[in-house]
C-alpha positions, -999 to 999 in steps of 0.1 A, spaced: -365 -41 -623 -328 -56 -617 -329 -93 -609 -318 -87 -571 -356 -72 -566 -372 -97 -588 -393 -117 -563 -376 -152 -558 -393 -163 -527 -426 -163 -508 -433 -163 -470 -462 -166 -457 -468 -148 -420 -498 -157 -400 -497 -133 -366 -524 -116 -343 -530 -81 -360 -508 -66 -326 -476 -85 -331 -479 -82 -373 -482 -43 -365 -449 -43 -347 -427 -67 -369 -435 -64 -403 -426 -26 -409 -423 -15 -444 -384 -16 -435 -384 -49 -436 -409 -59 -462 -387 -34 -485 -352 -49 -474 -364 -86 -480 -382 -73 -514 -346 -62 -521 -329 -98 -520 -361 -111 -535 -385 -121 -509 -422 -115 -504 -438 -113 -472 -473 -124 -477 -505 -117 -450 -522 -152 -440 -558 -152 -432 -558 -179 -407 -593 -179 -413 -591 -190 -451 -576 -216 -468 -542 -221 -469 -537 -231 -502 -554 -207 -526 -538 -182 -503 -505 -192 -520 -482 -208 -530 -456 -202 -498 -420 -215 -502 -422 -210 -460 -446 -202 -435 -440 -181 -401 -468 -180 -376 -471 -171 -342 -509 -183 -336 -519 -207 -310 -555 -219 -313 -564 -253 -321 -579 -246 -352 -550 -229 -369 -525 -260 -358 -550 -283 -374 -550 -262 -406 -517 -258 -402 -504 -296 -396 -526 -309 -430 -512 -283 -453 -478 -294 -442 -488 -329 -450 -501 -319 -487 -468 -299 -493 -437 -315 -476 -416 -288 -499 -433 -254 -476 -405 -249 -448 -430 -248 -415 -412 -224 -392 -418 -239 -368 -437 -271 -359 -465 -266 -337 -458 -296 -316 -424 -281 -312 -440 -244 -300 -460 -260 -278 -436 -271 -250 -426 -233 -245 -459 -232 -231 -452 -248 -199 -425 -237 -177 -415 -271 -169 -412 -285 -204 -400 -256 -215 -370 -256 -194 -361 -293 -198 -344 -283 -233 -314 -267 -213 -304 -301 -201 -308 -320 -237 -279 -298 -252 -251 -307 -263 -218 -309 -247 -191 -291 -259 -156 -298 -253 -126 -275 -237 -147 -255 -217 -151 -241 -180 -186 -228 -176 -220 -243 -164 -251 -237 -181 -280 -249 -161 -316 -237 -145 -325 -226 -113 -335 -253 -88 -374 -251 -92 -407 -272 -78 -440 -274 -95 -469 -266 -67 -505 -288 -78 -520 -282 -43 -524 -247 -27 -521 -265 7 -490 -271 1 -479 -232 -1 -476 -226 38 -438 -235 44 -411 -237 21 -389 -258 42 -415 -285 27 -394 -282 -8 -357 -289 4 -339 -275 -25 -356 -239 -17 -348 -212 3 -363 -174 5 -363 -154 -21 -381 -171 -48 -402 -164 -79 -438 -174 -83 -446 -182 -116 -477 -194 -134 -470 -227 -150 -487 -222 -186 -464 -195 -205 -492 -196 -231 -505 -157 -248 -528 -150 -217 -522 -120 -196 -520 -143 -163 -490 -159 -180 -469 -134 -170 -478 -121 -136 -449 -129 -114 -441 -126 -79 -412 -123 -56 -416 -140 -22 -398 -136 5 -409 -155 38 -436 -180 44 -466 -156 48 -455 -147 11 -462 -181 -2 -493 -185 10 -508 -156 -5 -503 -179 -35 -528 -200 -57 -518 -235 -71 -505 -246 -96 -477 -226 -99 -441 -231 -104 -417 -222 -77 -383 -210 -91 -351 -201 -62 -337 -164 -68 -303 -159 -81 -284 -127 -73 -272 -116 -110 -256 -83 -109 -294 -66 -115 -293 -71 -154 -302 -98 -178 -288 -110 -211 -319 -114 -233 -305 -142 -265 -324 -138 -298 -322 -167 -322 -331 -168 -355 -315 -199 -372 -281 -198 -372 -282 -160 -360 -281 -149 -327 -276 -118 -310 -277 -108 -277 -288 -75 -257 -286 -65 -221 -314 -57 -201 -322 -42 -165 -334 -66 -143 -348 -75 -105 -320 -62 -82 -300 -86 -61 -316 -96 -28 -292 -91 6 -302 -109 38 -313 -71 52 -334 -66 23 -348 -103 25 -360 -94 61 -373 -56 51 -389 -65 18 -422 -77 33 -441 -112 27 -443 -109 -17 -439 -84 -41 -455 -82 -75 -431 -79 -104 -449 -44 -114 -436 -31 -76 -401 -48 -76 -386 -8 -85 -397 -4 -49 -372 -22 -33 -345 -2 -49 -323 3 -79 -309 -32 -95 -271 -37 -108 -247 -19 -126 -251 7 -147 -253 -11 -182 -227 7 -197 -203 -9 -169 -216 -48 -175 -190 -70 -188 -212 -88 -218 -208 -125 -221 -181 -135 -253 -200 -139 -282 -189 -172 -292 -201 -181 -258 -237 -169 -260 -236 -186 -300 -226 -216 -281 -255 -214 -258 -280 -205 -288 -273 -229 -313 -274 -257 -281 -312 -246 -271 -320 -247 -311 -312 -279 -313 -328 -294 -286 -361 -271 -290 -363 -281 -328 -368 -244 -328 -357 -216 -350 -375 -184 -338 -372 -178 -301 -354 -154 -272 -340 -167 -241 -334 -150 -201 -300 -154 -197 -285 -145 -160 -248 -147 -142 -245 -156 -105 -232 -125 -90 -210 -153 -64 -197 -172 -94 -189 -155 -127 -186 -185 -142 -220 -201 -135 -252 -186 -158 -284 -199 -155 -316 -200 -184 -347 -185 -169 -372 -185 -194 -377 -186 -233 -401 -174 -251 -407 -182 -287 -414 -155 -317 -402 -130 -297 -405 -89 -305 -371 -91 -331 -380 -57 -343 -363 -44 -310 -330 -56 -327 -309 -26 -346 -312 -38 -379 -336 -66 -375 -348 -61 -415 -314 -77 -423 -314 -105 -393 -347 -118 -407 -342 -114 -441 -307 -137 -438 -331 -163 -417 -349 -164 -443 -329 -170 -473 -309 -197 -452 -341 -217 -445 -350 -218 -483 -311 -221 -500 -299 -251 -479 -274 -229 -463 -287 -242 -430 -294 -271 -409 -327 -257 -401 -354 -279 -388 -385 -276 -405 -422 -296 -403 -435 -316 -424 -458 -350 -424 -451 -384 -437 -475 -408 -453 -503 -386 -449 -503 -381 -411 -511 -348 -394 -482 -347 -369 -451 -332 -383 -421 -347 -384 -388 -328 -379 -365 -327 -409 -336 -310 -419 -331 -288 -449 -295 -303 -454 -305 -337 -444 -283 -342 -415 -293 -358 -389 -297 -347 -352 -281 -364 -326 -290 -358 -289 -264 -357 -254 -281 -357 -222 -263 -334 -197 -278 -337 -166 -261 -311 -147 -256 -279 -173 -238 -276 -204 -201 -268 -199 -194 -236 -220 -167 -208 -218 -179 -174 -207 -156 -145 -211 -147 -130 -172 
């Protein structure tokens, strides 16, 4: 055996049994066996330890149980690379936490762009869904959405509303977000570390003040093809520069003290030069990615080689809360923009 596939490293992935099926192909488990890495099952189950030894750990499980096991292995092996910390995962599992990352980046200089989120209210009481006029930074359409992003199926039924009869077909508590016309397409973001990479998608069409009046009270996501096609055809979408969507990607790393997660990324059909962040979602499905085997793989070796600032869990004088560190050692330093990120979009 040549030294390249002489195994170097050790990862250790706990996933449900439906996600493990879809990312960890034999493509990739042979690719990273090539630059000498070996992807080892977790029983989340078991013990951790006689299960290794790990020089990293990816997981995408949520229950209590696991983050317990999880949180006191870290603390008896500061050296294992956590990816990530499951204090850190667990804000992407409220839309309103979630979000509050897009404010925390950083600023960057000599740029003419605004990153930002949709205006958005959080509804407690399902009185208070009978007239929208009630939340003055709203106005018809807007998107229903449950508040917990979490692995349930009710996570991710969504709802377009269009008057006030709309809204109160709604239960509390919910998250109101406003609508933006974007062109009928999406950029999806995929981080991985320092890697990112960036796809378009088809997405809800834009809404006109004839089809606002036509559409009915609320629409189901499932039904929104009913209300006609949505933007551009793909091949005719002007993609957002590279160094832009980067920009945007290392920004939300940072101030998620995340390594492994997607993000919606929209442009205002009325102002080119205004996107919006719409959701993230971490762990996301990376083996949609052409040559995802080789995106990972790289991921990986930068966590373990100090080629990256990569933030990684581990616990201090024997507590069970990690604490974020960096594999270089540099520390992070935090800008609070409170109005979007300024970044330069190509037009």
């Amino acid at each position: 055996m040549s030294d390249e596939k002489k195994i170097r490293i050790r990862i250790g992935y706990a996933l449900k049994p439906r996600t493990s099926e879809c990312l960890i192909k034999q493509s990739l488990l042979d690719h990273a066996k090539n630059q000498g890495i070996q992807l080892v099952e977790i029983n989340a189950s078991e013990p951790l330890i006689p299960q290794g030894p790990f020089d990293a750990i990816i997981h995408k499980l949520y229950d209590d149980e696991w983050n317990q096991k999880l949180n006191c292995f870290a603390s008896e092996n500061p050296n294992v690379v956590i990816v990530d910390s499951p204090c850190d995962v667990e804000r992407l599992h409220n839309r309103v936490s979630m979000l509050e990352a897009v404010g925390k980046m950083k600023k960057k200089e000599k740029t003419n762009a605004l990153v930002s989120i949709p205006e958005q209210v959080v509804v407690q009481d399902s009185k208070l869904l009978s007239d929208l006029s009630a939340f003055d930074d709203l106005k018809f359409p807007v998107i229903a959405k449950p508040l917990l992003a979490n692995a349930n199926s009710n996570s991710h039924q969504m709802s377009l509303v269009f008057n006030n009869n709309g809204l109160m077909e709604l239960e509390a508590p919910l998250i109101l977000q406003q609508f933006v016309n974007h062109g009928g397409v999406i950029f999806k973001v995929y981080v991985a570390g320092k890697y990112v990479k960036c796809v378009l998608r088809n997405s809800l069409p834009d809404i006109s003040d004839e089809k606002l009046k036509n559409s009915g009270n609320l629409m189901p996501f499932s039904q929104i093809s009913n209300i006609g096609p949505g933007g551009k055809n793909v091949d005719e979408v002007d993609m957002p520069a590279m160094s832009f969507v980067e920009q945007v990607g290392q920004g939300l790393r940072q101030a998620l003290n995340l390594n492994l997660f997607n993000f919606d990324l929209i442009r205002d059909s009325e102002d080119k030069s205004r996107y919006f962040i719409i959701d993230i979602n971490y762990f996301p499905g990376y083996e949609k990615l052409p040559s995802y085997e080789s995106l990972l793989t790289d991921f990986f070796k930068d966590i373990l080689m100090n080629n990256d600032d990569t933030p990684k869990a581990c616990c201090q004088n024997g507590s069970s809360q990690p604490v974020l560190q960096f594999a270089n050692g540099a520390a992070q330093q935090e800008q609070v923009i409170k109005n979007g990120v300024p970044c330069e979009p190509e037009l």
